[in-house]
C-alpha positions in Angstrom: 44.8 -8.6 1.2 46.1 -9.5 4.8 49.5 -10.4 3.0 50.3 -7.0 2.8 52.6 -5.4 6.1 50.8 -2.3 8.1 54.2 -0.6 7.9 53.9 -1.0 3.8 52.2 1.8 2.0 48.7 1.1 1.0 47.7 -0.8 -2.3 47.7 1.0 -5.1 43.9 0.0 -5.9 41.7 -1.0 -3.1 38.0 -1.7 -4.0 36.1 -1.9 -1.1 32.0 -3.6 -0.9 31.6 -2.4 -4.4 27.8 -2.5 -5.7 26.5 -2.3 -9.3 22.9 -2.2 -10.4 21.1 -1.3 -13.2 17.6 -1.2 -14.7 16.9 -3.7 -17.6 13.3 -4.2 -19.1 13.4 -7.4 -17.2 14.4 -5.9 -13.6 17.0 -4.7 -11.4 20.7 -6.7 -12.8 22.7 -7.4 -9.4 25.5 -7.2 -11.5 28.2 -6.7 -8.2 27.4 -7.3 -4.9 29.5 -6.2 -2.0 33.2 -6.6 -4.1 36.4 -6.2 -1.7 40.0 -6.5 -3.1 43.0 -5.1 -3.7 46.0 -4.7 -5.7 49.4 -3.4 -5.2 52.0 -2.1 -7.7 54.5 -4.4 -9.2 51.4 -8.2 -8.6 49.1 -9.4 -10.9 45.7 -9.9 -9.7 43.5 -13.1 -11.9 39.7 -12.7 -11.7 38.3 -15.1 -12.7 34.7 -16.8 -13.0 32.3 -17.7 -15.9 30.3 -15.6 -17.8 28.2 -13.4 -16.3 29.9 -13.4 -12.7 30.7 -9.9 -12.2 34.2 -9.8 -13.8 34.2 -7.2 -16.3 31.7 -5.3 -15.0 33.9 -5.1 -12.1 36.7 -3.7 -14.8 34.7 -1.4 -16.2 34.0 0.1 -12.8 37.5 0.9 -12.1 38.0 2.4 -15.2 34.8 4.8 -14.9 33.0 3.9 -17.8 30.0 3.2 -16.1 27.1 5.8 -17.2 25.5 7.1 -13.4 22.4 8.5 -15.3 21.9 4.0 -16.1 24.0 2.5 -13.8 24.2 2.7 -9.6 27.1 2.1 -8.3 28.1 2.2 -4.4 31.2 1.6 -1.8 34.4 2.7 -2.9 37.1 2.4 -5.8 40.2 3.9 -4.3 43.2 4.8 -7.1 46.8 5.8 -4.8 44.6 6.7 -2.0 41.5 8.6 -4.0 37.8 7.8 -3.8 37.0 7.5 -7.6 32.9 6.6 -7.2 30.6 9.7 -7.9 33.5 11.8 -9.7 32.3 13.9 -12.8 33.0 13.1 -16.1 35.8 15.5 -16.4 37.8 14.2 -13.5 37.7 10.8 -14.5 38.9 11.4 -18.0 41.7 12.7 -16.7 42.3 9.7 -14.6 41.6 7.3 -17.8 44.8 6.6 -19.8 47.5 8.6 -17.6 46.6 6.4 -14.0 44.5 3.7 -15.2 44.0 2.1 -18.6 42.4 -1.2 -20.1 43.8 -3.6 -22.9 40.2 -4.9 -24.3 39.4 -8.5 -25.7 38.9 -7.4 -29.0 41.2 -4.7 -30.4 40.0 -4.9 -34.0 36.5 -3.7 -32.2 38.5 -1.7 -29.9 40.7 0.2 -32.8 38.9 2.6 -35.1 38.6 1.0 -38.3 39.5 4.2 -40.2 42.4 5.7 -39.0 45.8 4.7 -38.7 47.1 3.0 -35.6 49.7 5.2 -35.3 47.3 7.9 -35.4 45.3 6.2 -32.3 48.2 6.0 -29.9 49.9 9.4 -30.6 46.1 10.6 -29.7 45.9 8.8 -26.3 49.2 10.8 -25.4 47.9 14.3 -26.3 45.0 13.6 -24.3 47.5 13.6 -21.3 50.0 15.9 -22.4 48.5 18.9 -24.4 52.0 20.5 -24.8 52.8 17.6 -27.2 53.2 18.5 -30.8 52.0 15.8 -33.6 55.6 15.6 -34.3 56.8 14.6 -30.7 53.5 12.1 -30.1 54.4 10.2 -32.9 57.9 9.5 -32.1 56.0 8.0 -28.5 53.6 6.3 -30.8 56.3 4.6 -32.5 58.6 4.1 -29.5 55.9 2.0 -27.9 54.8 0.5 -31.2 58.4 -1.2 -31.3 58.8 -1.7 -27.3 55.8 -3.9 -27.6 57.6 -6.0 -30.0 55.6 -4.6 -33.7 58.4 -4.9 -36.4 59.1 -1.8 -38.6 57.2 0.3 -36.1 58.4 3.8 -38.0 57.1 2.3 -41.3 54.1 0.2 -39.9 52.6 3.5 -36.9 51.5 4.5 -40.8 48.8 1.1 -40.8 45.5 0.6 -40.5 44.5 -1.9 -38.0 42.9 -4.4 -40.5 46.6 -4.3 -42.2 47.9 -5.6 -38.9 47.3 -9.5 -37.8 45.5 -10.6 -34.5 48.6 -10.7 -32.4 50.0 -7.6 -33.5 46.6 -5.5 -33.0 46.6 -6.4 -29.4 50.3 -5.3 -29.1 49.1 -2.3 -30.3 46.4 -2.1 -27.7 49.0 -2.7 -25.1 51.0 0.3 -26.7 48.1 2.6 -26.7 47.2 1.3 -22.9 50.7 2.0 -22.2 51.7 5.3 -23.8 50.9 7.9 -20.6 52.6 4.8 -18.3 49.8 3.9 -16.2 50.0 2.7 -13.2 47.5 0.2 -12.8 46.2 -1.6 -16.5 43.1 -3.7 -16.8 43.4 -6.8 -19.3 40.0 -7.6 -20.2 40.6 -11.5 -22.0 43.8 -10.5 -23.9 44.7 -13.2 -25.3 40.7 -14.9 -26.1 41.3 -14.6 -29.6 45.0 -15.5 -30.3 46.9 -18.6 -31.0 48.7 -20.6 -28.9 52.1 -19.3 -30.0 50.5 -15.6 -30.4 48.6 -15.7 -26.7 52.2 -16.7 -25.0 54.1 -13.7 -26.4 51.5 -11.4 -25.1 51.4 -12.3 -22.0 55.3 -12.6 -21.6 55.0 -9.1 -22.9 52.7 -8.0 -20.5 55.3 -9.7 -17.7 58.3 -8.1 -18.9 56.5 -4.5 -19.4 55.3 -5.0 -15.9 58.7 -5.3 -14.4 59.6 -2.3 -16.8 56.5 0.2 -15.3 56.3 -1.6 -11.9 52.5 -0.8 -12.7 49.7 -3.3 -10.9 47.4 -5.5 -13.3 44.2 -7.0 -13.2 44.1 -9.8 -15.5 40.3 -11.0 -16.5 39.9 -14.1 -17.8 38.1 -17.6 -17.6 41.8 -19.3 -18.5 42.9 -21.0 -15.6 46.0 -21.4 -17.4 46.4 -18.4 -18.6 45.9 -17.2 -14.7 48.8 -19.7 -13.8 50.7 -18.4 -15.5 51.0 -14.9 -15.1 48.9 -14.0 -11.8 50.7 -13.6 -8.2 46.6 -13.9 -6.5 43.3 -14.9 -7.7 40.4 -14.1 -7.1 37.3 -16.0 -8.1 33.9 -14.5 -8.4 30.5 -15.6 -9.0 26.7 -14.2 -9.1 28.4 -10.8 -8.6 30.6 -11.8 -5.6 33.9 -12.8 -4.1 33.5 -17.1 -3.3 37.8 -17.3 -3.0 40.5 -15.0 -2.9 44.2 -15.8 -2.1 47.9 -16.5 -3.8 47.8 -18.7 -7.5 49.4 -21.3 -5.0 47.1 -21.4 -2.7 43.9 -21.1 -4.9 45.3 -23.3 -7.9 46.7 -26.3 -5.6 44.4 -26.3 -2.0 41.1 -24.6 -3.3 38.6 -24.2 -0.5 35.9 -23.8 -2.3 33.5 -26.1 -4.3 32.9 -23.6 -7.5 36.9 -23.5 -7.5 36.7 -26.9 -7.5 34.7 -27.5 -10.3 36.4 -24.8 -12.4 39.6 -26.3 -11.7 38.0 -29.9 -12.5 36.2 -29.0 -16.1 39.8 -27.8 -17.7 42.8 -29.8 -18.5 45.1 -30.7 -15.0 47.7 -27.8 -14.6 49.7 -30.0 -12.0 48.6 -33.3 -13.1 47.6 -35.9 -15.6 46.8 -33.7 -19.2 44.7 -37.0 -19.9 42.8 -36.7 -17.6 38.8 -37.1 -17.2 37.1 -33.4 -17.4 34.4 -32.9 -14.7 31.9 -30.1 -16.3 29.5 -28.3 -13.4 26.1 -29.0 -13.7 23.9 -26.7 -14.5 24.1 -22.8 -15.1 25.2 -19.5 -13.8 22.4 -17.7 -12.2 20.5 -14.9 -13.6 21.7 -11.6 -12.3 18.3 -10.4 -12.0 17.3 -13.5 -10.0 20.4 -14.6 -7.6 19.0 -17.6 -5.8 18.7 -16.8 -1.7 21.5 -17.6 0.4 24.9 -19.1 -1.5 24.4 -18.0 -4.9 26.2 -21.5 -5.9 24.0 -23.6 -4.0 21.4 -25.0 -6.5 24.9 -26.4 -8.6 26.6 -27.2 -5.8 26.8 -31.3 -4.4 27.9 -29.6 -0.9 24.9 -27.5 0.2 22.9 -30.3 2.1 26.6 -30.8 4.1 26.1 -27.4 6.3 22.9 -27.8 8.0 20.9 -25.5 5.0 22.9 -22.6 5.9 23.3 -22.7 1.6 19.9 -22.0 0.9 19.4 -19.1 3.3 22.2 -17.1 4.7 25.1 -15.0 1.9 28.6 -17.3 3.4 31.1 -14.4 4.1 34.5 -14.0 2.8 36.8 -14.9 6.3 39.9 -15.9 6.3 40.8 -20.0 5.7 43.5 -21.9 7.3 46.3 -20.8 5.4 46.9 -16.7 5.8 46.2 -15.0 2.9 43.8 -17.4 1.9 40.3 -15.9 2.1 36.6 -18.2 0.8 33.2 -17.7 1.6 31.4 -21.0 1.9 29.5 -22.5 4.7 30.7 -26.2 4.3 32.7 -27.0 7.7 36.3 -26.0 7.1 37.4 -29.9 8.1 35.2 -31.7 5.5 36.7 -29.1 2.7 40.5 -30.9 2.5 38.7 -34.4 3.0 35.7 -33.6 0.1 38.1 -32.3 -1.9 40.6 -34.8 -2.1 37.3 -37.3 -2.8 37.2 -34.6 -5.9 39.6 -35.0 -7.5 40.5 -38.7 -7.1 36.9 -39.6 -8.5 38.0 -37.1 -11.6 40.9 -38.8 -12.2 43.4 -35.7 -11.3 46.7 -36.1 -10.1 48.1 -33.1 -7.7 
């Protein structure tokens, strides 16, 4: 976030201490708690974490499909400069689709099952331009049908989605994400449910429509290689809250902080040794509806009893590390980070 110049215009999403709740039978679900980023037109933003750490809430936030009459959300979701928490319905459909859109994990859920896909995109336009004629909105359903690489598209905009494979329903969902050209598109696990071969064509679609619409992405994921990949910055949540923030370099070679570490040291090396040992954390994410006091990662993490007890009592903030750019909330002493690290991932076996 401090990468970007004061003389540059401002990012085209900033989210700023962002706070979700809702009422379960159980209690209160801290689902988000205090979320700052941002994202700027043309960069891919990774957010990553395990299940239940925030991330797609997080998505779904920024898309405004968040009921207020369940849901509470505060602090602020700014789209090119406008406040999007507490808009009506109405205003935020109109947002949906034309400035904002979201590829989900599963487009065969995501698709309805009865009419064609065709039918589905050249809908998403009219909601967005209500001059359009059928004729004219399915000539854009097909031209985005073949720019997202679906053979045939004149003949196949006439299929139903089961009659189109895994790979090609979720270029289909990029299509109908894509048809108003949006400037900023949420990818909710994309590729989750797609071959190897499949899951590297969509996201080297995703790349090249990027540099086509110049439009900012959020990519959601646990795939640290998927992130690698694709991402410019990363940001890593958990227990509903920013623990790292900063380029894929920075994050993905000199991590500052110990959940990154363990992520990073459960999956196969990106930079070294594929044979390598995996190192899973111990234990399990924390319940939403009972986030341990102080660092939400401390009863996981080997690190707490390094800092004095600061873990099991004080929220670390998100300040800025050594490098700029580089952002971590974690009370371990910045010296010992570099040093425990290293210890890390020699006892792991990893290569850097």
């Amino acid at each position: 976030m401090s990468r970007i110049m004061s003389d540059s215009p401002p990012p085209y999403l900033q989210v700023r201490d962002l706070v979700i709740r809702f009422d379960t039978e159980d209690g209160v679900v801290r689902a988000v708690n205090g979320l700052s980023f941002a994202v700027e037109r043309g960069r891919t933003l990774g957010i990553v974490g395990e299940s239940g750490s925030g991330k797609s809430v997080t998505g779904l936030a920024i898309l405004g499909l968040h009921s207020p009459k369940r849901i509470s959300i505060t602090g602020e979701i700014l789209i090119d400069g406008r406040d999007i928490v507490g808009l009506d319905d109405e205003e935020i459909r109109q947002l949906r689709g034309r400035d904002v859109a979201m590829i989900f994990q599963d487009p065969l859920s995501a698709l309805h099952p009865l009419y064609k896909v065709g039918r589905q995109i050249a809908e998403a336009y009219r909601v967005h331009h209500q001059s359009a004629g059928r004729a004219e909105a399915r000539r854009q359903a097909i031209d985005m049908l073949g720019r997202v690489g679906i053979p045939e598209p004149a003949r196949r905009v006439d299929d139903y989605p089961h009659e189109f494979s895994g790979g090609m329903r979720q270029r289909a969902m990029i299509a109908m994400a894509l048809v108003n050209d949006p400037d900023l598109l949420i990818a909710d696990e994309p590729t989750t449910a797609l071959d190897v071969t499949v899951q590297a064509q969509v996201l080297d679609l995703l790349a090249d429509l990027q540099r086509e619409f110049n439009s900012a992405i959020i990519l959601i994921t646990h795939d640290l290689g998927v992130v690698s990949q694709v991402a410019n910055d990363i940001l890593v949540m958990y227990g509903g809250r920013a623990v790292e923030h900063g380029s894929v370099e920075q994050v993905l070679r000199r991590p500052q902080h110990p959940y990154t570490w363990g992520l990073l040291a459960s999956v196969p090396s990106l930079y070294g040794d594929t044979g390598a040992a995996l190192v899973p954390i111990q234990g399990n994410p924390p319940s939403l509806i009972d986030l341990p006091a102080g660092c939400a990662f401390h009863p996981r993490c080997r690190y707490a009893e390094h800092n004095g007890d600061r873990s099991r009592t004080e929220v670390p903030k998100l300040v800025p590390a050594k490098e700029p750019g580089h952002l971590v909330a974690c009370h371990l002493p910045e010296s010992d980070r570099k040093r425990r690290y290293e210890q890390d991932i020699a006892s792991a076996g990893v290569t850097q």
